[in-house]
C-alpha positions as CSV (number, residue, x, y, z in Angstrom):
1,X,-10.1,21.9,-26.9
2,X,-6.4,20.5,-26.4
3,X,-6.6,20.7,-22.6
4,X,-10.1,18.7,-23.0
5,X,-8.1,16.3,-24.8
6,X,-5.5,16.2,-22.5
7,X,-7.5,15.4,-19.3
8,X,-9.3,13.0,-21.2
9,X,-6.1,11.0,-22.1
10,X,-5.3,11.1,-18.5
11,X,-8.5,10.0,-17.7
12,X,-8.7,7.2,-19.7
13,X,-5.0,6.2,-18.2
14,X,-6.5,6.3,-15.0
15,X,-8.8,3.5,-15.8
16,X,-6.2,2.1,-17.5
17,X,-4.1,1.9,-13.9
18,X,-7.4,1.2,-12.1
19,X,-7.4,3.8,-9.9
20,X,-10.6,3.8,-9.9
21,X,-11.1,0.8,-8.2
22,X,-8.6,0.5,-5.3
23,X,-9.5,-3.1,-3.8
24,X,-6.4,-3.8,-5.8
25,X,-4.2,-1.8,-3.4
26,X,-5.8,-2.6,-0.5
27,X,-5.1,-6.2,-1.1
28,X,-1.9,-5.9,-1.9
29,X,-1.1,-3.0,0.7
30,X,-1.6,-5.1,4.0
31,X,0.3,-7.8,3.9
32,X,3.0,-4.8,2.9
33,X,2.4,-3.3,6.4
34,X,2.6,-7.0,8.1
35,X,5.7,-7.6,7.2
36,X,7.0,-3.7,7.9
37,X,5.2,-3.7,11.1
38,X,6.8,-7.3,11.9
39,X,10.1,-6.9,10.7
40,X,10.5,-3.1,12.5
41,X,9.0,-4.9,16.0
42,X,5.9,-2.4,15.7
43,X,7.8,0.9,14.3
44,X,8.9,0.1,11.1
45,X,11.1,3.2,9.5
46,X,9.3,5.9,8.2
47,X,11.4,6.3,4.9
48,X,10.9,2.3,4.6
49,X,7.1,2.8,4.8
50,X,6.6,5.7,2.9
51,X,8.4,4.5,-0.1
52,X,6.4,0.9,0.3
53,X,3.2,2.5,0.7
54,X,3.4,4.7,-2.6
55,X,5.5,1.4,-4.3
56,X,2.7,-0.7,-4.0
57,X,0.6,1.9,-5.5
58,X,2.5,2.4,-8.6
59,X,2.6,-1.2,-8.8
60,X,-0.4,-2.2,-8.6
61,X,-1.1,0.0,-11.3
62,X,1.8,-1.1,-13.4
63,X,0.4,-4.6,-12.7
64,X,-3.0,-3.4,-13.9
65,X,-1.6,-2.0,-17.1
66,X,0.8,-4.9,-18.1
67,X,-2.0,-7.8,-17.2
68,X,-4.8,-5.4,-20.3
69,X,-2.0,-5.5,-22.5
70,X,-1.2,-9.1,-22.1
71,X,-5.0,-9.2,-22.3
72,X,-6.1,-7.5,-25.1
73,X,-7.5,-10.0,-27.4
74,X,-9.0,-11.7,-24.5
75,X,-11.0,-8.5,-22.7
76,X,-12.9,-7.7,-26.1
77,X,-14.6,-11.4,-25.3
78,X,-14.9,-11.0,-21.7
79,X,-18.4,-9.3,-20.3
80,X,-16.7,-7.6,-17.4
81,X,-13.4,-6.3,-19.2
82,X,-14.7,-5.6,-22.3
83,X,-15.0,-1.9,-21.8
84,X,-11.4,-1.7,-20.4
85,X,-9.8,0.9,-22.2
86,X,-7.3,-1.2,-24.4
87,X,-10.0,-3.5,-24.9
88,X,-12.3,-0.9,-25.9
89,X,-10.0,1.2,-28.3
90,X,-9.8,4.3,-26.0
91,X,-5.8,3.6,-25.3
92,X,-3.9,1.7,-27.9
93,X,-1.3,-1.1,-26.9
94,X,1.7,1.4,-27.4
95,X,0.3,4.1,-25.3
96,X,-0.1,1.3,-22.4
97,X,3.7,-0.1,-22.6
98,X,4.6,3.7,-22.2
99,X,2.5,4.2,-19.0
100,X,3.7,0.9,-17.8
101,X,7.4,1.6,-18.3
102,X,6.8,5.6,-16.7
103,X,4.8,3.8,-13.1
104,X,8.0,1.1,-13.0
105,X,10.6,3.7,-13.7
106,X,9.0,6.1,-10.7
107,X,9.2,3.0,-8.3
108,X,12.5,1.7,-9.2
109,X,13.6,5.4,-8.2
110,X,11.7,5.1,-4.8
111,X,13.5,1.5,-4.0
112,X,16.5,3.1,-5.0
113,X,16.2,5.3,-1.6
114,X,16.8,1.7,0.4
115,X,19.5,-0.4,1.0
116,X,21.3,-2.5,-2.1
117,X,19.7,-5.9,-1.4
118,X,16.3,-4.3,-1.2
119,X,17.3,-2.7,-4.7
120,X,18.4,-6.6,-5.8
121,X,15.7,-8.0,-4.8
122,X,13.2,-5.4,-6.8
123,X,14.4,-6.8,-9.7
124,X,13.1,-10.1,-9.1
125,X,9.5,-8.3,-8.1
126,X,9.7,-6.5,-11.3
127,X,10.1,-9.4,-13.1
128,X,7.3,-11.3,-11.0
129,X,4.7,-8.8,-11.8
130,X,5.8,-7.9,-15.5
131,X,5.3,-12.0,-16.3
132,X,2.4,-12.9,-14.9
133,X,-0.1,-11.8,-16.9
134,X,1.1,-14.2,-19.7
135,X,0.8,-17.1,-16.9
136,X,-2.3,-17.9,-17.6
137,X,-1.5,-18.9,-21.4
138,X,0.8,-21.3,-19.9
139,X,-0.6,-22.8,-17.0
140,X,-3.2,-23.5,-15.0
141,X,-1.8,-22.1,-11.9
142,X,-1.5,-18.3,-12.8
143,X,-3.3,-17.4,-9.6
144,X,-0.3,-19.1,-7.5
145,X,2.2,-16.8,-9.7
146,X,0.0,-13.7,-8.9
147,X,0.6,-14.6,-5.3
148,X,4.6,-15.0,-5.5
149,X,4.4,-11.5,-7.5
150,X,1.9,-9.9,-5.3
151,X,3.6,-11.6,-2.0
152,X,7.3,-10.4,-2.9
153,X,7.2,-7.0,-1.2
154,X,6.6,-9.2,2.2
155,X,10.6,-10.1,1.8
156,X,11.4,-7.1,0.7
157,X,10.3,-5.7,3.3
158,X,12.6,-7.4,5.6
159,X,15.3,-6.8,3.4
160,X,14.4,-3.1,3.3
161,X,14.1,-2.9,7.4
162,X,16.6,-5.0,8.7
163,X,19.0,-5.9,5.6
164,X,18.0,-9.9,5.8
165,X,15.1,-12.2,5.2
166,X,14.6,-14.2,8.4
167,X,12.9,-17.7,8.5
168,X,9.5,-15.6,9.8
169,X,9.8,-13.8,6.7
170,X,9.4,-16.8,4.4
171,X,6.8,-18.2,6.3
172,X,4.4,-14.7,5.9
173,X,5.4,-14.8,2.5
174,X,4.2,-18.6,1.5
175,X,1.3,-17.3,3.9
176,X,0.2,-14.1,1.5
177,X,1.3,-16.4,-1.5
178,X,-1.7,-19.0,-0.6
179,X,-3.8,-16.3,0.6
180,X,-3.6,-14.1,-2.9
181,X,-4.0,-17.9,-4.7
182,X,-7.0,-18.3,-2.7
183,X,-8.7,-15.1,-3.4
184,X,-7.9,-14.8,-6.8
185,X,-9.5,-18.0,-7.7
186,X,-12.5,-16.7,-6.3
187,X,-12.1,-14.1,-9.0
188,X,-11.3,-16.3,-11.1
189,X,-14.4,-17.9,-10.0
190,X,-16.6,-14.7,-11.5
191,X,-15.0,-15.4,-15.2
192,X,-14.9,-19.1,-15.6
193,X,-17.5,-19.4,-18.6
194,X,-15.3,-16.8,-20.4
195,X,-12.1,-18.3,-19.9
196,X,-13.6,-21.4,-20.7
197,X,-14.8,-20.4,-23.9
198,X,-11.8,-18.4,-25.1
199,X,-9.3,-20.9,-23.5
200,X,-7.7,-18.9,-20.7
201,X,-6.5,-21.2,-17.8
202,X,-7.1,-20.8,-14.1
203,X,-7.5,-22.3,-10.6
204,X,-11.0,-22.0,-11.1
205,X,-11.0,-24.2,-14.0
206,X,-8.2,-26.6,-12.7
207,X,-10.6,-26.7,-9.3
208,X,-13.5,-27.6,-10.5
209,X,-16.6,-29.0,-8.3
210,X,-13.4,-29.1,-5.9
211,X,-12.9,-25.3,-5.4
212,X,-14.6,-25.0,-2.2
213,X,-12.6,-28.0,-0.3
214,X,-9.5,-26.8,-2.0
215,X,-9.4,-23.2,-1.1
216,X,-10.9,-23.8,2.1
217,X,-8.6,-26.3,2.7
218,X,-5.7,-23.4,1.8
219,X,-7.5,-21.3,3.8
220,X,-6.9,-23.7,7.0
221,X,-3.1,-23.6,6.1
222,X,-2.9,-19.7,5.5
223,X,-3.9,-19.5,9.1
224,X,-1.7,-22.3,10.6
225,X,1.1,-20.2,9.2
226,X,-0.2,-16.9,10.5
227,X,0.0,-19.0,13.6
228,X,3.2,-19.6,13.5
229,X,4.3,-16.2,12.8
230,X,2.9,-15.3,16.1
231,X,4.4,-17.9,17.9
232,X,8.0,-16.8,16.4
233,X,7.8,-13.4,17.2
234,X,5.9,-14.1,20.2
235,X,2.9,-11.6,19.8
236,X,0.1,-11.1,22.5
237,X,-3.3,-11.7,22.3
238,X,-4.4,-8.7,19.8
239,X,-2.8,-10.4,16.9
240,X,-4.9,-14.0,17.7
241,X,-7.6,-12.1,18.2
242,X,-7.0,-10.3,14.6
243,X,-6.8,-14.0,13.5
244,X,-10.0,-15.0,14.7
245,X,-11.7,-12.3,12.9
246,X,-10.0,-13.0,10.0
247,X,-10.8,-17.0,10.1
248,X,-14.4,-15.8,10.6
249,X,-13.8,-14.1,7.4
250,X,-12.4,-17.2,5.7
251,X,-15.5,-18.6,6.9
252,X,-17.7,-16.4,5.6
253,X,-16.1,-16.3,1.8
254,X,-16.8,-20.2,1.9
255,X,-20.5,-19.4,2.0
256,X,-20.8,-17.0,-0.7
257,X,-18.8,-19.1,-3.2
258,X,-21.0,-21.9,-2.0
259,X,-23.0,-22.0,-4.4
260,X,-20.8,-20.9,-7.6
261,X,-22.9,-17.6,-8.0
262,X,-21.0,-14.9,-9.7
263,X,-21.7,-11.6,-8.0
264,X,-21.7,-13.7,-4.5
265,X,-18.1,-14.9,-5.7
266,X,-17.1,-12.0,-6.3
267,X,-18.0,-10.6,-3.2
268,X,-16.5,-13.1,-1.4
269,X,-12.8,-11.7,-3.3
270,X,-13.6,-8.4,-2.2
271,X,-14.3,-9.4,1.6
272,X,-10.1,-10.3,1.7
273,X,-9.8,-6.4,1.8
274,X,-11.2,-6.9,5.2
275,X,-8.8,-10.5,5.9
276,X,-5.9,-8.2,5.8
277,X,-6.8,-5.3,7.4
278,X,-8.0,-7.3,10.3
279,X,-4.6,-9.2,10.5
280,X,-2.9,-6.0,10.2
281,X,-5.2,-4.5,13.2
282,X,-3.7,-7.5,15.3
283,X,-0.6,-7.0,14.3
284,X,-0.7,-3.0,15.4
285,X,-2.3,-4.0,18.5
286,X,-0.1,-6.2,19.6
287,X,3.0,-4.2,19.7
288,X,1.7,-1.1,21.0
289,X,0.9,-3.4,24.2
């Protein structure tokens, strides 16, 4: 009987940490590996990429749990989060800050395998990730914070492989910070009557009949800058040729938020899982030339 209760808990922190649906780390792992693979010109350190790859994981996770807690007189309200398990009285809010402060604590000890500015620096991700769940109380442009928190391993990553943050690695960073703004407005897309009627604020909202120009419009600029990144590091052909996949991608998300239908918009978020591996594949591709 206790062990039955003890998988269940960890069961229910599972969901809790969304393992169960990975599109979360996917999206957040690639543009990880684009900066590792750029900044480690196509062999990035296996220590540096080990401890990414499982940091992104945990935090990811730790994002997960933080943004239901933050949450947790919305969800109840909310059709598709309703039967998250804060919102649905499975895990209480105490339980959730404990698994929140156990996923940070194991990935500040993996970061503190790196060098001292990497270890700086994960103090201002921390921060990044741990506030922007309560963004969207605030402002109207939460999805543009998700994208500096999300986006902050990309100079980090630098910092990690080569102890500095070159212009390049800026420029992939504003790159993933449009990129994550544009896809989670499509999200955001899937909630808008919700947030409406509870008064949560978005991109979505702030968009309005305008979403399609704008985030195709942000989608034109995400690729100008992936563009540029090439140039800089003066990449071969694989990498434009991962870009032209991906802008077919871009292309493709346009027509299923097209018409502002939910399960097509959120389709259209899940497609980026294929954006970033694509750009990763060019990437990959183009130094092992």
């Amino acid at each position: 009987m206790q062990t039955n209760k003890i998988i269940d808990r960890l069961h229910q922190y599972w969901l809790l940490a969304r393992f169960d649906k990975p599109i979360g780390i996917f999206i957040l792992l690639w543009p990880t590996l684009w900066a590792l693979w750029i900044a480690g010109n196509g062999k990035p350190d296996l220590l540096v990429l080990f401890v990414f790859t499982l940091g992104v994981v945990l935090m990811r996770a730790a994002g997960c749990v933080i943004n239901d807690y933050a949450d947790k007189d919305f969800d109840p309200h909310v059709d598709r989060c309703k039967l998250r398990p804060i919102a649905a009285g499975k895990v209480s809010p105490k339980e959730a800050l404990i698994v929140f402060a156990v996923l940070c604590l194991t990935a500040f000890g993996l970061v503190l395998l790196l060098n001292g500015y990497t270890i700086g620096l994960s103090f201002i991700g921390a921060f990044l990730a741990a506030s922007y769940p309560f963004m969207k109380r605030f402002t109207h442009l939460p999805q543009a914070y998700l994208g500096a928190a999300f986006g902050f391993a990309v100079p980090m990553a630098f910092a990690a492989q080569i102890n500095e943050i070159p212009l390049v690695g800026w420029i992939l960073y504003l790159a993933v910070l449009l990129w994550a703004l544009v896809y989670d407005t499509m999200y955001a897309m899937v909630d808008i009557d919700d947030d409406l009627k509870i008064g949560v604020k978005s991109t979505a909202i702030l968009f309005g009949k305008r979403v399609r120009e704008i985030t195709a419009g942000l989608q034109v600029i995400i690729m100008g800058l992936l563009v540029t990144v090439g140039i800089m590091q003066q990449l071969s052909w694989p990498y434009y040729a991962g870009l032209a996949v991906a802008a077919g991608l871009s292309i493709y998300q346009q027509t299923l938020i097209f018409h502002f239908d939910k399960p097509k918009c959120f389709k259209a978020f899940l497609n980026n899982n294929w954006f970033g591996l694509a750009v990763f594949v060019g990437i990959v591709l183009a130094y092992w030339q």
